[in-house]
N, CA and C of each residue as an Amber inpcrd file, in Angstrom:
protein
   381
  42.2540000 -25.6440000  21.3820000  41.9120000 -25.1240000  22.6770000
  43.1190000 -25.3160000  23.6000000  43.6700000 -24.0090000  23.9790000
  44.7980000 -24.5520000  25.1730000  44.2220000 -24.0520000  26.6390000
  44.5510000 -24.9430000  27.4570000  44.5500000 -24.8230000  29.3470000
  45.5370000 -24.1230000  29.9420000  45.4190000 -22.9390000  29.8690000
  46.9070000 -22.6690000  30.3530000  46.0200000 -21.4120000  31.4240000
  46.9960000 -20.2300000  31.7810000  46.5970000 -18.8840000  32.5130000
  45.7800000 -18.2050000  31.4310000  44.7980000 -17.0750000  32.1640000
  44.3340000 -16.0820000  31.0800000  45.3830000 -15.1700000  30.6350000
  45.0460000 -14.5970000  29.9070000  45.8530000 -13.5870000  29.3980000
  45.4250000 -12.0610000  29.7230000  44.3650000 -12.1330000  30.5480000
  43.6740000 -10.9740000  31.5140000  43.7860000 -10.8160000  32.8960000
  43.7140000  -9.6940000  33.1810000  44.3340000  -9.2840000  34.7390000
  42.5860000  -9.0770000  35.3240000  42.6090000  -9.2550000  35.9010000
  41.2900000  -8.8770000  37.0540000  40.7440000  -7.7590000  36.3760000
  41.6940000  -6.7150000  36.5630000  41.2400000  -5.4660000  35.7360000
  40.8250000  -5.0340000  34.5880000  40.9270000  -6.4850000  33.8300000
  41.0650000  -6.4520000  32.0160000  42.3000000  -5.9370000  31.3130000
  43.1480000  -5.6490000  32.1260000  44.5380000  -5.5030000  31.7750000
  45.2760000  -6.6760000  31.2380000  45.8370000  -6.6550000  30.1620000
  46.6110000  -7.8410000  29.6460000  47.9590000  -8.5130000  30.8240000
  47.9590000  -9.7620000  30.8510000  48.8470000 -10.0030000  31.0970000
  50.1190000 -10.1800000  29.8750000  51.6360000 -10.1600000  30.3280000
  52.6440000 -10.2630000  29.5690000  52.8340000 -11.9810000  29.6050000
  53.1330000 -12.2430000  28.1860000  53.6950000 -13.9600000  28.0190000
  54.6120000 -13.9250000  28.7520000  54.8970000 -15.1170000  29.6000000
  56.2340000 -15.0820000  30.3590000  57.1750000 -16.1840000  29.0550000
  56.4930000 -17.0630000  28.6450000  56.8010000 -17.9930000  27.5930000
  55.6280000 -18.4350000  26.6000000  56.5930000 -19.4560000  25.7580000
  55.0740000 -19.9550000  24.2980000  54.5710000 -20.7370000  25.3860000
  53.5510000 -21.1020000  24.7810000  52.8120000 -22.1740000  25.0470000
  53.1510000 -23.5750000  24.8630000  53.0250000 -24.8390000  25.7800000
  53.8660000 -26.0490000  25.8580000  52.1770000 -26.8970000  25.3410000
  53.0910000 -28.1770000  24.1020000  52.0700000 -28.9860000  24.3560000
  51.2730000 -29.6790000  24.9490000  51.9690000 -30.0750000  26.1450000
  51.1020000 -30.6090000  27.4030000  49.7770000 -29.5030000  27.5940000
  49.5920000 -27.8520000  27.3550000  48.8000000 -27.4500000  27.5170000
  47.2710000 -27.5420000  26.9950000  47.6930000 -28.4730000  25.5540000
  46.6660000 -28.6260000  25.0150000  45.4530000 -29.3950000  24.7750000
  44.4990000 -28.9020000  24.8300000  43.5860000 -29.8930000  25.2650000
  42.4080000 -30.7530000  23.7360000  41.4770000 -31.1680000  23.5200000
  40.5050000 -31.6280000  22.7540000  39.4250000 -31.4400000  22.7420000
  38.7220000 -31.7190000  21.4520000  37.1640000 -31.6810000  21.3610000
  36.8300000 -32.5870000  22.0960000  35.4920000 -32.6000000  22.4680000
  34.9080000 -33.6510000  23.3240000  34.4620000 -34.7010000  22.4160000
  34.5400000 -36.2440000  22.5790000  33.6830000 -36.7030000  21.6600000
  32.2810000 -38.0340000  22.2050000  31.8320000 -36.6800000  22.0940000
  30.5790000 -37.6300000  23.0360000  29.7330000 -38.9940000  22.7910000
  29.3790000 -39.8770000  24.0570000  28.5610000 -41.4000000  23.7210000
  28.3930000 -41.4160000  23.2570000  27.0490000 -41.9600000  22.2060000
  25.7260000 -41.8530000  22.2020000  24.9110000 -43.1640000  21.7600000
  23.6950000 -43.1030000  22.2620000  23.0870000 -44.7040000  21.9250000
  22.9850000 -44.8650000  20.7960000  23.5720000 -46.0410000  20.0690000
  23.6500000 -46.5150000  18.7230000  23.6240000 -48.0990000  18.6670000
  23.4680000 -48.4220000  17.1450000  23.4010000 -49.9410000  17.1910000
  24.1730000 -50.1890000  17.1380000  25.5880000 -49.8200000  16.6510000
  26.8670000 -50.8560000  16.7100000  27.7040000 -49.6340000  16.9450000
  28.6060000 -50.6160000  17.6830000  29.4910000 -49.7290000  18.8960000
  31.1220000 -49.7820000  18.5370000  31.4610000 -48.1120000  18.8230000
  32.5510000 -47.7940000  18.2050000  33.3560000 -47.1810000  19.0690000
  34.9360000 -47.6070000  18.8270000  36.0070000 -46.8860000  20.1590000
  37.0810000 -46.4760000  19.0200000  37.3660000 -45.4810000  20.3840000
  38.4130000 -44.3730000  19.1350000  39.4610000 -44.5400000  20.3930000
  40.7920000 -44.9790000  19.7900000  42.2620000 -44.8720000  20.5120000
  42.6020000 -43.6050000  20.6910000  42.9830000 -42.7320000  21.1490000
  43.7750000 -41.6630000  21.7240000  45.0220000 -41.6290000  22.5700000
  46.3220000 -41.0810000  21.8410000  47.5830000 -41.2300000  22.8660000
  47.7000000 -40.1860000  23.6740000  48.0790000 -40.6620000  24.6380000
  48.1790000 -39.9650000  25.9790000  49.5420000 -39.5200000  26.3020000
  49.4300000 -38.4820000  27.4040000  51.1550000 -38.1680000  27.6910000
  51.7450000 -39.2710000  28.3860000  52.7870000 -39.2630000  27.8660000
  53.8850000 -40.8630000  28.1620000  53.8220000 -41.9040000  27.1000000
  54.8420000 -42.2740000  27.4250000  55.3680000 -43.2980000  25.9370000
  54.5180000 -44.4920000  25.8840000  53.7290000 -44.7510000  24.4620000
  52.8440000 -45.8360000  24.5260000  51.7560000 -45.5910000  24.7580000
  51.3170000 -44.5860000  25.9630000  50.1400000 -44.8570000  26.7480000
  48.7450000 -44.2190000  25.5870000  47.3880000 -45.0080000  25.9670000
  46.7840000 -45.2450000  25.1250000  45.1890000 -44.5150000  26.1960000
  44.0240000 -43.9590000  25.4880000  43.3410000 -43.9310000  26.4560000
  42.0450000 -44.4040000  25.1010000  40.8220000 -45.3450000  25.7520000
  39.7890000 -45.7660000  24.8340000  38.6700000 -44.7400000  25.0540000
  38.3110000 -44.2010000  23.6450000  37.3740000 -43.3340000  24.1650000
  36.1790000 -43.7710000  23.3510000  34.6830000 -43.8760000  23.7840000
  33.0540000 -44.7510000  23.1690000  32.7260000 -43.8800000  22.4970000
  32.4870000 -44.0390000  21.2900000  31.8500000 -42.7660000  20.3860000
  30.1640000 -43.1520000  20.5670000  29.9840000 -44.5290000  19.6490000
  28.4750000 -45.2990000  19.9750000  28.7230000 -46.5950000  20.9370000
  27.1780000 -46.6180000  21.3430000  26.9930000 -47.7920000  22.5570000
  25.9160000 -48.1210000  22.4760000  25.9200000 -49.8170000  23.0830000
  24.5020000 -50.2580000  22.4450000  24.5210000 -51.2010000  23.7440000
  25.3690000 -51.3490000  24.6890000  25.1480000 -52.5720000  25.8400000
  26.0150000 -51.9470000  26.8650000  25.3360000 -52.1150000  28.0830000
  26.4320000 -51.9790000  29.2750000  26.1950000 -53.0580000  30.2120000
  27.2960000 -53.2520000  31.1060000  27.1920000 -53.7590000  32.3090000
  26.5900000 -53.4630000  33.5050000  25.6740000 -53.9580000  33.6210000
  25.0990000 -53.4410000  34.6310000  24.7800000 -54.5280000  35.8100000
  25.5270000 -53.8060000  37.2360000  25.3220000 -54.2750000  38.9170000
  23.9600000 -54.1800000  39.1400000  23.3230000 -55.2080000  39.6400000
  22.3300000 -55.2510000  40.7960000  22.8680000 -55.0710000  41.8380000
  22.7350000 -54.1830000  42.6280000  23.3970000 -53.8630000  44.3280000
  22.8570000 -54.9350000  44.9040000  21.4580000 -55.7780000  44.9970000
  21.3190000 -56.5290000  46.1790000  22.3090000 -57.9180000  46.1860000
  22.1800000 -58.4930000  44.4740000  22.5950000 -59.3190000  44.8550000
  24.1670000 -59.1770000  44.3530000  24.3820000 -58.4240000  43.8430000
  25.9680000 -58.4950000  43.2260000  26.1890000 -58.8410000  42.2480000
  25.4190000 -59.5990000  41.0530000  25.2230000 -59.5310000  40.0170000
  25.3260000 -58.9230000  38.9950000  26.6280000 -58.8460000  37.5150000
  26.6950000 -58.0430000  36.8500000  26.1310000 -59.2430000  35.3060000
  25.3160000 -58.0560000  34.4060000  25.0560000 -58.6900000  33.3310000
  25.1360000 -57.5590000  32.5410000  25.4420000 -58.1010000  31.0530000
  25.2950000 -57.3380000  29.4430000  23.7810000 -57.0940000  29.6790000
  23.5010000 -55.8990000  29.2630000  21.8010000 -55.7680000  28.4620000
  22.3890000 -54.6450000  27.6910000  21.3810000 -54.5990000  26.8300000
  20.9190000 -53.7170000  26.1180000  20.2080000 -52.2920000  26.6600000
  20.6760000 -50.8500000  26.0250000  20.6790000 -49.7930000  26.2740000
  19.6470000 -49.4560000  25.6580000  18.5140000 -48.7500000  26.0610000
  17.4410000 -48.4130000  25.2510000  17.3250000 -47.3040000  24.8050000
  17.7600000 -46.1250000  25.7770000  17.5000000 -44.8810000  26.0140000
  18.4190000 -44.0810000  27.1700000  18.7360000 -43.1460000  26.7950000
  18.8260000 -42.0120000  28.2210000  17.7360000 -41.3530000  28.6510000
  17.6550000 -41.5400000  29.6530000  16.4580000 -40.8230000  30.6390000
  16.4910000 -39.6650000  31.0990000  17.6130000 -38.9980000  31.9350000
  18.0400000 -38.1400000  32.2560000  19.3580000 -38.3460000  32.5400000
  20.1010000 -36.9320000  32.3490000  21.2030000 -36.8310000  32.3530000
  21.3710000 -34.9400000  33.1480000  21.9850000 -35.4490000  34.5700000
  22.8770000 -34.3480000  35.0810000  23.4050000 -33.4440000  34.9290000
  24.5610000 -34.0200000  33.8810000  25.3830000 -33.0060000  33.8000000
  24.5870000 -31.7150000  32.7760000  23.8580000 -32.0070000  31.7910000
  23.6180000 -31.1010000  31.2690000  21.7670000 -32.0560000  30.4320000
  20.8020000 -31.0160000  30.3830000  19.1490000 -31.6840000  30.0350000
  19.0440000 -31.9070000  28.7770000  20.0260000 -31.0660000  27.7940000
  20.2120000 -30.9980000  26.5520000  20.5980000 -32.6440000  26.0720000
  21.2240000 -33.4190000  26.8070000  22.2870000 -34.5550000  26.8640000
  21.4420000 -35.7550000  26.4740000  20.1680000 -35.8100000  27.6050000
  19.1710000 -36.7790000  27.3880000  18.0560000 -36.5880000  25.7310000
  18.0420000 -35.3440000  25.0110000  17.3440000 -35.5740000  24.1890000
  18.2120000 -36.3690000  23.2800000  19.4830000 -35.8870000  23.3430000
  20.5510000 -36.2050000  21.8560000  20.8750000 -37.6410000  22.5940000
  19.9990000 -38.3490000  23.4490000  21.1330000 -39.9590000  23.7150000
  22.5650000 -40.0140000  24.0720000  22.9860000 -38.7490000  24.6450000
  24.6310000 -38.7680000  24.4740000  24.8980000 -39.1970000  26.7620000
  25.2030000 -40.5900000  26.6070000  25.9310000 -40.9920000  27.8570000
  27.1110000 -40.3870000  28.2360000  27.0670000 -40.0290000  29.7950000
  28.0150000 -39.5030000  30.6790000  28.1100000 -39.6010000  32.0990000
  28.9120000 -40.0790000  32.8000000  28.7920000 -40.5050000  34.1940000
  27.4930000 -39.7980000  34.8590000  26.8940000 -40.6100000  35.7110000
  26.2490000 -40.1420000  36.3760000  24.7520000 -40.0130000  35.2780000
  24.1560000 -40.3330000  34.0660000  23.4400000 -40.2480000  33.6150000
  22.6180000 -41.2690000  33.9460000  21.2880000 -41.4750000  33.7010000
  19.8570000 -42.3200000  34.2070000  19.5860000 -42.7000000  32.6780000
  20.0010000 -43.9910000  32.3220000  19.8690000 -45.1530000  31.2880000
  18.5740000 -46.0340000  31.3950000  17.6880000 -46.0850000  30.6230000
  16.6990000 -47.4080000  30.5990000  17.4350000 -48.3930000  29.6290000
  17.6170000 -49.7500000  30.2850000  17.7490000 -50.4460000  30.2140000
  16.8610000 -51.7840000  29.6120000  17.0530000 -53.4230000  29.1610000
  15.9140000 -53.8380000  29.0820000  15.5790000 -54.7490000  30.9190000
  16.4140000 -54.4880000  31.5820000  15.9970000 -55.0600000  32.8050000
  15.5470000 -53.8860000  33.7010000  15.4380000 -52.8360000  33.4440000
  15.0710000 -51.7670000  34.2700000  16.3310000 -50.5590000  34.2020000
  16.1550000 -49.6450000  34.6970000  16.8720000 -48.4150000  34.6160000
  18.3530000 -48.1860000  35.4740000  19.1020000 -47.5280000  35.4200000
  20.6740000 -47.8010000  35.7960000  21.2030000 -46.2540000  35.8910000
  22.1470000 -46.5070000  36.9030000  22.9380000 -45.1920000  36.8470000
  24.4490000 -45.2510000  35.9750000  25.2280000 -44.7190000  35.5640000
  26.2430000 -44.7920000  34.8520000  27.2270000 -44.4170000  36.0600000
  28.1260000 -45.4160000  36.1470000  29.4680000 -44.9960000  36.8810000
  30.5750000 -45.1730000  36.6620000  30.8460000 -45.1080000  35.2700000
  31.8430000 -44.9110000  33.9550000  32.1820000 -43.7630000  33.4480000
  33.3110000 -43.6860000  33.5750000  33.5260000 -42.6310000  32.3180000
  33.4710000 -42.7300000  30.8430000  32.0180000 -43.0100000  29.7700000
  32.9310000 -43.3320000  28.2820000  33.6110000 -43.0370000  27.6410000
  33.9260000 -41.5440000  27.5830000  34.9780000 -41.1020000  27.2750000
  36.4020000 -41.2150000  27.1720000  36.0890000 -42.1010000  28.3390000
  38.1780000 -42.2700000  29.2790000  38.0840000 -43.3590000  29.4090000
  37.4120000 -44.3940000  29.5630000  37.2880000 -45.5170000  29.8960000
  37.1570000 -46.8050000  28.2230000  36.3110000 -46.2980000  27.6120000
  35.9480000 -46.8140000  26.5630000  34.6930000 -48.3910000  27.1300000
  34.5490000 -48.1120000  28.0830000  32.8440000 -49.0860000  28.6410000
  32.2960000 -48.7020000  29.5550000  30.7850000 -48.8410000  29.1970000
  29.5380000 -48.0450000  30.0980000  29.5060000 -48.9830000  31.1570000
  29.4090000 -49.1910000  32.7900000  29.2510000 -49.9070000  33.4360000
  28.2100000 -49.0130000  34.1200000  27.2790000 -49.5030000  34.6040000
  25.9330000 -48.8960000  35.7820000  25.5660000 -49.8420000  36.7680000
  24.9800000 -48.9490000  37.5640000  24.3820000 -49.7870000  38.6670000
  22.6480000 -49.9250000  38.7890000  21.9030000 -50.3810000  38.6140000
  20.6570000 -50.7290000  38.7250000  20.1270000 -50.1980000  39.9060000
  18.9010000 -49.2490000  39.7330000  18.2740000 -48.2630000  40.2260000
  16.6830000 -48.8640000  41.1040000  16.5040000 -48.8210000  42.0570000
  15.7430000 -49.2210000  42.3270000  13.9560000 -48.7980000  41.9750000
  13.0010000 -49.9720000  41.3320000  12.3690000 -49.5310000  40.1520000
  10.9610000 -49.7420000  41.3000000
């Protein structure tokens, strides 16, 4: 899959290559959460020398904030509840920012990226 310009004019007229295509243009499959019992991270190199990005394939615990008191603890992930970005997301268990997690202390919002981040952190939802 590359990110680059279309190759269509408004009109459906082709545009002309001005040049090839550069690797920086290229982009990846997605490889999505999902709730599992034992939890797995996949390394990915990034543009620039060295640089490394962790991406969560399975997940089985996050961190999760209580807002009142400030409190962060490990629990255990039970389920996705709903998920935002897309409804399809919550049947298949697949975590993504902003998704609604049951938890075993009660339910959580995700304000992680797992993908980019490689750990689920949430905030505890008022139950």
């Amino acid at each position: 899959m590359w990110h680059k310009r279309s190759r269509r004019r408004i009109t459906g007229g082709k545009v002309k290559e001005k040049r090839k295509r550069r690797k920086s243009e290229l982009g990846r499959e997605t490889l999505p959460c999902k709730v599992r019992g034992n939890e797995r991270r996949k390394k990915v190199g990034v543009r620039g020398k060295g640089n490394q990005k962790t991406r969560l394939q399975f997940a089985e615990k996050v961190n999760l904030t209580d807002p009142d008191t400030g409190d962060t603890t490990t629990e255990k992930i039970e389920e996705v509840v709903e998920n935002p970005a897309n409804p399809h997301f919550a049947r298949r268990d697949i975590i993504t920012k902003g998704a609604i997690i049951q938890t075993s202390r009660g339910k959580g919002e995700v304000t992680s990226r797992p993908g980019q981040e490689g750990q689920i952190n949430a905030v505890k939802l008022e139950s």
